[in-house]
ZAMARGU-4260 file (C-alpha; in steps of 0.2 Angstrom, whole numbers, plus 5000, padded with zeros to 4 digits):
<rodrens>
0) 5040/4947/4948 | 5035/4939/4963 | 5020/4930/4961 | 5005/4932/4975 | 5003/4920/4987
5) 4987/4910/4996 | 4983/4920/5011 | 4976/4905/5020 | 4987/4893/5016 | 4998/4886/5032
10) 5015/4895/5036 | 5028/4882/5031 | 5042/4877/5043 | 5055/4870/5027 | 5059/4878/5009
15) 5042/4886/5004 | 5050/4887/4987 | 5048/4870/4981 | 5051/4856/4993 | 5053/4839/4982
20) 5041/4825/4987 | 5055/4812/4991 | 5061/4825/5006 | 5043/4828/5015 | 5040/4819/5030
25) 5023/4816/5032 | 5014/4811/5048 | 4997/4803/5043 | 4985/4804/5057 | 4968/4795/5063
30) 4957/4799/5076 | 4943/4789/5086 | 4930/4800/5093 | 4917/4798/5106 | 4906/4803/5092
35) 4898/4821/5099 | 4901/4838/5093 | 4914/4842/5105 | 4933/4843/5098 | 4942/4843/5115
40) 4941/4828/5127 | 4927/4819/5112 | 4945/4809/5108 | 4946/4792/5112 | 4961/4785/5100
45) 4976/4792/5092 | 4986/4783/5081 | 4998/4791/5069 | 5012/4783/5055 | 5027/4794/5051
50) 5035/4791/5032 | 5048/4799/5021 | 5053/4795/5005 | 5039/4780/5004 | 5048/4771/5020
55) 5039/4771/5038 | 5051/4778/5050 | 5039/4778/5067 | 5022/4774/5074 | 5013/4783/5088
60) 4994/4775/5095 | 4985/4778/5112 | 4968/4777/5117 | 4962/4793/5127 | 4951/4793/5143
65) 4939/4805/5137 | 4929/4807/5155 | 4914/4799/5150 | 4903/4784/5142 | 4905/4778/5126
70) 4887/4778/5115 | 4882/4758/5112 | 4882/4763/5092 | 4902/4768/5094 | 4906/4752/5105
75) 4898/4743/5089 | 4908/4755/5076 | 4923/4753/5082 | 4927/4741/5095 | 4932/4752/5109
80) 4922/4748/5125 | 4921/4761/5140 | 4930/4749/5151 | 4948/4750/5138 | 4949/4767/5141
85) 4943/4771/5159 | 4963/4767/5162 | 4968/4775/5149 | 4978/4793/5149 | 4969/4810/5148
90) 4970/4820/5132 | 4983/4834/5143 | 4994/4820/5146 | 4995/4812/5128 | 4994/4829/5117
95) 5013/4833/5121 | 5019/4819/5115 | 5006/4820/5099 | 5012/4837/5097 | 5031/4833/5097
100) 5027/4817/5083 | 5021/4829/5072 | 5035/4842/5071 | 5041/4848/5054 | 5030/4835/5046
105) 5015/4837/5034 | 5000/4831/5041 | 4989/4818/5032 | 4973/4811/5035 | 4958/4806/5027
110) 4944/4821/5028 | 4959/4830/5037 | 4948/4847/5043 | 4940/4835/5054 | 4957/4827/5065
115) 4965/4845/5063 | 4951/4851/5071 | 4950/4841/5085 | 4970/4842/5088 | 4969/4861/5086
120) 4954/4863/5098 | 4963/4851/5109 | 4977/4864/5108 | 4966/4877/5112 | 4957/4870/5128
125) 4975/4864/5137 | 4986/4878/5134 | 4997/4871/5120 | 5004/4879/5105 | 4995/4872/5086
130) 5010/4871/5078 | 5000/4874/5060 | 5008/4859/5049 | 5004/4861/5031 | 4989/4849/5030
135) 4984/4837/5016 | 4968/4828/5017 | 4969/4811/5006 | 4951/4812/5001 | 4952/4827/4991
140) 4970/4823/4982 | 4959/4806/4978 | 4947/4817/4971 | 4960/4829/4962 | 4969/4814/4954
145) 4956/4799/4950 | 4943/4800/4936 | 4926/4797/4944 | 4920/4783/4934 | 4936/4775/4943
150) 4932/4781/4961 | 4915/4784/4960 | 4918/4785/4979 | 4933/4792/4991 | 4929/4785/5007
155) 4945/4777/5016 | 4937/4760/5014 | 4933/4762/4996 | 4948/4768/4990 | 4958/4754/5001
160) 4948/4742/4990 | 4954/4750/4973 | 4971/4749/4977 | 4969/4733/4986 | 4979/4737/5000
165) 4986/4725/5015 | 4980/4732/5029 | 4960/4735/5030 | 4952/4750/5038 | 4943/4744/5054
170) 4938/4763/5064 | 4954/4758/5074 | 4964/4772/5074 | 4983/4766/5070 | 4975/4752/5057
175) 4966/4766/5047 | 4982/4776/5050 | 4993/4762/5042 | 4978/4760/5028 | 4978/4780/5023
180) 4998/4777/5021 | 4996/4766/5009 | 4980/4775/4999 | 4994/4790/5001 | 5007/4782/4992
185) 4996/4776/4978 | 4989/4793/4976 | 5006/4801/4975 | 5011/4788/4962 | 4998/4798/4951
190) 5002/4814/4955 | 5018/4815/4944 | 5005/4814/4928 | 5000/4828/4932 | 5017/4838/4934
195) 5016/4839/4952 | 5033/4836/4959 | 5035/4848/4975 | 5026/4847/4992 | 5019/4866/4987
200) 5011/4859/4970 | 5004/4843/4981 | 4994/4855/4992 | 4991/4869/4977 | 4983/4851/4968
205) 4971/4847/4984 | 4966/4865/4984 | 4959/4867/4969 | 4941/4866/4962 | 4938/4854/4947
210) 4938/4869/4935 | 4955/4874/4940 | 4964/4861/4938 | 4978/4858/4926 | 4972/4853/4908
215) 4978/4840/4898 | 4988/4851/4888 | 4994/4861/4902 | 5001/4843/4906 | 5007/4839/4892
220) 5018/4855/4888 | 5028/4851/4904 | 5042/4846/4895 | 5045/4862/4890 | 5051/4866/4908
225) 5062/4851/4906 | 5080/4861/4902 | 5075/4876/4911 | 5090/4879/4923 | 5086/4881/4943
230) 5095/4897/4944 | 5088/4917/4944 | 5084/4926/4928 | 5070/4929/4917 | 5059/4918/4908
235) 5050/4920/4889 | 5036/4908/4881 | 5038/4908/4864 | 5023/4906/4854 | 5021/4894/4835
240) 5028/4910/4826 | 5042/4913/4839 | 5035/4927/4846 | 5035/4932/4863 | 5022/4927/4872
245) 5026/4933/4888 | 5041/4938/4898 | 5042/4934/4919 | 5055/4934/4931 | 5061/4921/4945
250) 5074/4916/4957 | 5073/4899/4953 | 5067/4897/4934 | 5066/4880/4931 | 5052/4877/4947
255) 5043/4893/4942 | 5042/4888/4925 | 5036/4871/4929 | 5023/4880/4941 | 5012/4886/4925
260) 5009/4866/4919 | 5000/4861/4936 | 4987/4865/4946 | 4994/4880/4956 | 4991/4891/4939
265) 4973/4897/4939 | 4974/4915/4929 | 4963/4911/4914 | 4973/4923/4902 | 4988/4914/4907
270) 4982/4895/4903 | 4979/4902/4886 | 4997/4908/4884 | 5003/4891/4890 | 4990/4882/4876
275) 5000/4893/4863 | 5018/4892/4868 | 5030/4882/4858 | 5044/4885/4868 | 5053/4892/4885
280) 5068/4903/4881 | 5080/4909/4899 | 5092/4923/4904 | 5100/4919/4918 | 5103/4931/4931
285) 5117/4936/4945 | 5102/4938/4958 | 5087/4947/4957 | 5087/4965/4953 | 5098/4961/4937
290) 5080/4949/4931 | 5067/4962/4939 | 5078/4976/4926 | 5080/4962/4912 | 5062/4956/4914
295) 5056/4975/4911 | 5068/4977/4894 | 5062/4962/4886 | 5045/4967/4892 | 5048/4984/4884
300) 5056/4976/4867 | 5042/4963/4862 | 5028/4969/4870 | 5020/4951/4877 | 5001/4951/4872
305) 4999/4944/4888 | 5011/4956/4900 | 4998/4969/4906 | 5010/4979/4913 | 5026/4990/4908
310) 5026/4987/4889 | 5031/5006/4887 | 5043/5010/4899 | 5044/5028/4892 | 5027/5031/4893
315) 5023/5046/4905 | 5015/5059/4907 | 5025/5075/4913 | 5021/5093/4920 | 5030/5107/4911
320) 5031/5123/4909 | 5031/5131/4892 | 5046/5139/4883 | 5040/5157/4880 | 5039/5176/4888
325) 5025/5171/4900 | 5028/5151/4904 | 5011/5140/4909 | 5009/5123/4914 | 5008/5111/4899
330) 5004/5089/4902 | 5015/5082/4889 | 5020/5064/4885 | 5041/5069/4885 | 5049/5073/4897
335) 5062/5089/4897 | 5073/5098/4909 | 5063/5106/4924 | 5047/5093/4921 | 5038/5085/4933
340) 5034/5065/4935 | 5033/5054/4926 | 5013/5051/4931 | 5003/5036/4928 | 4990/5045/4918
345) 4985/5061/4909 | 4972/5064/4923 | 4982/5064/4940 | 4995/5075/4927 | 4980/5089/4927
350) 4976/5088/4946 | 4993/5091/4948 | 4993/5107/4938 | 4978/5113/4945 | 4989/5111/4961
355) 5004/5118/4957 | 4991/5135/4951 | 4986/5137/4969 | 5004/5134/4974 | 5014/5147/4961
360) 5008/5162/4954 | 5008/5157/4933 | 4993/5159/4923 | 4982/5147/4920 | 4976/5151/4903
365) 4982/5141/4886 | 4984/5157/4874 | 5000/5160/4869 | 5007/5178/4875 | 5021/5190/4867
370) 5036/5197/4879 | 5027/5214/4875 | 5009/5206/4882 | 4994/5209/4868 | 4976/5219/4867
375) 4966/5207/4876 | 4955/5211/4890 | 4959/5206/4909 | 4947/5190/4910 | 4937/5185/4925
380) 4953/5178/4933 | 4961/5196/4934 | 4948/5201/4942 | 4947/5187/4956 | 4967/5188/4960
385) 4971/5172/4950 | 4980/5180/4937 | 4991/5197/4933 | 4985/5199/4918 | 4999/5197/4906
390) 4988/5194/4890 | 4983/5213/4892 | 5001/5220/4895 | 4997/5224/4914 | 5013/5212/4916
395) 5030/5214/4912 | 5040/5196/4908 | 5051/5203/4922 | 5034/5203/4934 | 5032/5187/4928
400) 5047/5179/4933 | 5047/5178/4951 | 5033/5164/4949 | 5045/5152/4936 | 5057/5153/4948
405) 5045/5148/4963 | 5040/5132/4951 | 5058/5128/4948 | 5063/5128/4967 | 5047/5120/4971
410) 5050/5105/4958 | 5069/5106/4960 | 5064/5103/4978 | 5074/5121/4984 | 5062/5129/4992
415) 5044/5122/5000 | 5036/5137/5004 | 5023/5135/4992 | 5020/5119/5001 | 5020/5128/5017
420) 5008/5142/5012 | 4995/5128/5003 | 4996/5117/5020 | 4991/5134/5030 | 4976/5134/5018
425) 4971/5118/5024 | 4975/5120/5040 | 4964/5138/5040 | 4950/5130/5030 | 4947/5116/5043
430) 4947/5129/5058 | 4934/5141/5051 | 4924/5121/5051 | 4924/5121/5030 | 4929/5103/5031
435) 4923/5097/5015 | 4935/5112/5006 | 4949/5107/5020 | 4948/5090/5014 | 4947/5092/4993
440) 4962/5105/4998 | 4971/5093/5007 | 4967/5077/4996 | 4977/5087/4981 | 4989/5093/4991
445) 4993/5075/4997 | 4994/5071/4978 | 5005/5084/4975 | 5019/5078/4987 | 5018/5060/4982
450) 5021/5066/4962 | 5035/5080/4969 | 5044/5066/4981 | 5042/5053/4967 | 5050/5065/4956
455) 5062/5070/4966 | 5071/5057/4973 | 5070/5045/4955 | 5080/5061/4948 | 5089/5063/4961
460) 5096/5045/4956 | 5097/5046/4938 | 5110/5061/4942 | 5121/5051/4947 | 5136/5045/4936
465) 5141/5029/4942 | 5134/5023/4959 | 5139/5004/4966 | 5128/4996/4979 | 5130/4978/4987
470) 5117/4969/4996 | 5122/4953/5006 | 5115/4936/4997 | 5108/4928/5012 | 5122/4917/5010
475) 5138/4926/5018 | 5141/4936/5002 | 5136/4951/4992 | 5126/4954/4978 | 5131/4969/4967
480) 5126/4982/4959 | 5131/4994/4945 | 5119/5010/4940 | 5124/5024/4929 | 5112/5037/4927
485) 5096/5028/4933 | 5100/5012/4921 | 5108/4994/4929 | 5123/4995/4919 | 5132/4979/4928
490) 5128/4965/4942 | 5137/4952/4952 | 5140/4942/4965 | 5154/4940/4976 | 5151/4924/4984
495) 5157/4920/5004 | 5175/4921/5006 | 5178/4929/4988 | 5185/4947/4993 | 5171/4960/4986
500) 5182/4976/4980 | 5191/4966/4967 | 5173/4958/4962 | 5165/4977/4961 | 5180/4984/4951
505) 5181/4972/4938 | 5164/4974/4938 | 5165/4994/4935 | 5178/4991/4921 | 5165/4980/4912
510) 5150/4988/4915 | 5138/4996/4900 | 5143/5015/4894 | 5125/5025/4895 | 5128/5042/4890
515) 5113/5053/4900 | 5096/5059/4889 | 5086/5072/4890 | 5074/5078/4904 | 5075/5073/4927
520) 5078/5054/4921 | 5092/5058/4908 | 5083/5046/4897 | 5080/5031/4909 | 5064/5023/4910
525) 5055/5027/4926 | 5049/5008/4932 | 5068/5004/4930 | 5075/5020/4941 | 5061/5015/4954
530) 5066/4996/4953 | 5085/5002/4957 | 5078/5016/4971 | 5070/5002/4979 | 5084/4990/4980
535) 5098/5004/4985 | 5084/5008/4999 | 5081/4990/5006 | 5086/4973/5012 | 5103/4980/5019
540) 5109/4988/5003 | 5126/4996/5006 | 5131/5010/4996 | 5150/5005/4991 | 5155/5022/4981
545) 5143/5037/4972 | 5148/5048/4957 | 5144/5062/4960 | 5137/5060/4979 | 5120/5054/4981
550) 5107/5064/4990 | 5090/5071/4986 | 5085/5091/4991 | 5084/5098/5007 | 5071/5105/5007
555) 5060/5094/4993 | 5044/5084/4996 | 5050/5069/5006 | 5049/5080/5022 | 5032/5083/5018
560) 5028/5064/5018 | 5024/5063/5038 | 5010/5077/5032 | 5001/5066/5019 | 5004/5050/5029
565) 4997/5060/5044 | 4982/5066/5032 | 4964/5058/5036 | 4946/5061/5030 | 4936/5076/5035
570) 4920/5072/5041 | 4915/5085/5054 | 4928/5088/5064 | 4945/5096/5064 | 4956/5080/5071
575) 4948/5070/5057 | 4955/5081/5046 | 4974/5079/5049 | 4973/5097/5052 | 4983/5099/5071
</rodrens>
């Protein structure tokens, strides 16, 4: 699945999948300052060196009139007197044309927050636009990549000595520029020890604290990404004893792969998988859905150790009523015809059932009852209206009936008047100012249509026969799909200019046989149905052809979704409640 991202990191403007390091264009910057605190007109020099693939392709430099004095101790520093720039242009004048040098490029510069800053405060102040380049600053990667009894130091000029490079940093801006260049080429010749081979992995490298960093045996099981093909599919590590380690999913295998042997990897449970693995085995995909629904089999069938999630696809719990005369609730782990779920766990099951008791009128005791009823004595529910009393024969079966039929239309989604009647409860518990009440009645009624509408619509699916969707690629073609009774059982791609139809047939005629289970899934796992609901409901998907017709009920809980969206905490007052 798709992994999480860095919510601070920059907004790239080229392939944020993996961009080689030959094919960034970087724009190394150096600023002169007049030394203060202020990081608008404080700038007195710009110079700037734009390289690709190790070759310099321009050079911008200007000093900047910043509209005052130069400090004597700045004169000395860096060479620049008061009367070079008093002719020089303004910072409004020149940030245009700085602006423009660094489009679609990396920025560079050594302790980069600080020249970012400036430039982006400079922005700020004169009504231009910060363009937000990815940004790598040379003195961290020098920190990343060389041992500290090699660089006991990463200032510009010290590093420029231990790589002896030609041109010496003198605190003029283009000269130190041209120096960080070379300090930046003899860093990235490093890098690739580490397995960093994309732009995303340089800035993942300069990102991370010493502990997070890639091991030396993360580094040295990189070969084992080596053969990994650069296509979608699914992915297993194989640990000493060829088992399966752990099972994940990508649309480009061989960069993902590569990911967990560098320095953008930092789950600790996850190092340790890669310490034990032996070996990287691949599935190859048609697109997407086809390795989100392979990914969650193979999870199923080995059971990763380190997989947390979906290894038991059939697990569930499910809300049913019983087979006998007088039917009650029962939480079970199988699901059968006329249940309700699956749910997540054993507890949100329960709330359920207490919710469905104030909904339809079933008992709520456990006992077991004969179609004649038995000698008991009415308990204290009789007595309080929560129950007819079958147990002591003051209920026919007959009697009873009318409340398995209100279940069934209520969980079929047929009738939601139970819905209707516990939203008035709600509604009348908020106006006579019972607002803690309103809002435990309204929390499990909320509850309750999220498990009905989950249930509903998944079954709603898994009824279906043969259903075919296609989603376009991106690309100008269509990537399909084949589901029969809530299971994947083909997928394809027709690429741009290949006609679709004949595409989708073949791919019918080929497609897996699933003959339908038992229970509102017909035997499909529930993360697999939802994987499938969610693509057939997304990214443009188009529904080519359905067996029997797909739809989900009338009058079922998806209507009801405005009414727990709309649903606040009561806190002393009727609006708060999602009461109006």
């Amino acid at each position: 699945m798709p992994e999480g991202t860095n919510r601070g990191a920059p907004q790239l403007s080229f392939d944020e999948l993996g961009t080689p390091l030959r094919e960034v264009t970087f724009v190394v910057l150096d600023l002169e300052t007049t030394g203060g605190s202020n990081r608008t007109d404080a700038i007195t020099e710009i110079g700037a060196v734009k390289v690709r693939g190790g070759e310099r392709i321009g050079e911008l430099a200007t000093l900047v009139d910043p509209g005052t004095g130069l400090a004597p101790h700045i004169v000395a520093l860096t060479g620049i007197t008061t009367a070079m720039i008093s002719g020089a242009p303004r910072l409004p004048a020149v940030l245009p044309d700085v602006l423009e040098f660094l489009r679609g490029a990396v920025l560079v510069a050594h302790n980069a927050p600080f020249d970012s800053g400036f430039l982006r405060a400079a922005c700020e102040r004169h009504g231009q636009v910060w363009p937000r380049p990815p940004v790598l600053c040379t003195a961290r990667l020098a920190r990343a990549v060389l041992p500290h009894d090699e660089a006991p130091s990463v200032r510009l000029g010290a590093l420029a000595r231990l790589f002896g490079t030609e041109t010496t940093p003198t605190h003029r801006a283009l000269a130190d520029a041209r120096a960080t260049v070379e300090v930046l080429h003899r860093l990235l010749e490093r890098v690739g020890n580490l397995g960093v081979q994309s732009l995303e992995e340089l800035l993942a490298l300069t990102r991370e604290s010493a502990p997070h960093r890639p091991t030396s045996g993360q580094r040295r099981k990189r070969e084992l990404a080596r053969d990994v093909p650069s296509a979608p599919g699914v992915y297993l590590f194989r640990g000493p004893r060829d088992e399966v380690l752990y099972v994940g999913t990508s649309g480009d295998l061989h960069r993902r792969v590569r990911s967990y042997f560098t320095a953008g990897e930092r789950r600790r449970r996850i190092r340790d998988m890669v310490a034990l693995a032996e070996r990287v085995d691949t599935v190859v995909c048609a697109h997407a859905l086809e390795a989100g629904v392979r990914e969650l089999r193979l999870i199923a069938a080995h059971q990763p150790r380190y997989n947390r999630r979906s290894r038991r696809p059939h697990r569930g719990w499910w809300v049913v009523p019983t087979s006998e005369a007088f039917p009650r609730l029962s939480v079970v782990t199988t699901a059968r015809d006329g249940a309700m779920g699956p749910f997540r766990s054993r507890q949100a099951a329960a709330s359920a059932v207490d919710t469905l008791l104030d909904a339809v009128p079933l008992r709520p005791c456990t006992q077991r009852i004969p179609a004649r009823g038995a000698a008991a004595t009415p308990c204290a529910l009789h007595e309080i209206g929560r129950c007819a009393a079958p147990c002591a024969g003051l209920q026919t079966p007959q009697e009873y009936e009318p409340g398995v039929r209100a279940l069934r239309e209520l969980t079929g989604g047929a009738d939601d008047t139970a819905l209707r009647r516990l939203a008035d409860r709600v509604h009348d518990l908020g106006e006579r100012g019972r607002f803690e009440k309103a809002a435990t009645h309204r929390d499990q009624l909320t509850g309750l249509i999220l498990g009905l509408h989950r249930s509903q619509r998944l079954a709603a699916l898994a009824a279906i026969t043969e259903l075919v969707g296609a989603r376009p690629d991106g690309a100008g073609g269509w990537e399909v799909a084949v589901v029969r009774h809530g299971r994947l059982a083909a997928a394809g791609v027709a690429r741009r200019g290949v006609p679709p139809m004949p595409v989708i047939d073949a791919l019918c005629l080929g497609a897996q046989t699933v003959l339908p289970g038992d229970g509102p899934l017909r035997g499909a796992p529930a993360d697999e149905v939802h994987l499938l609901h969610r693509w057939l409901t997304t990214g443009g998907t188009r529904l080519v052809r359905a067996d029997p017709a797909w739809g989900e009920p009338a009058r079922g809980a998806a209507s009801w979704l405005p009414w727990a969206e709309r649903a606040r905490p009561v806190r002393g007052h009727p609006e708060e409640a999602g009461l109006d």
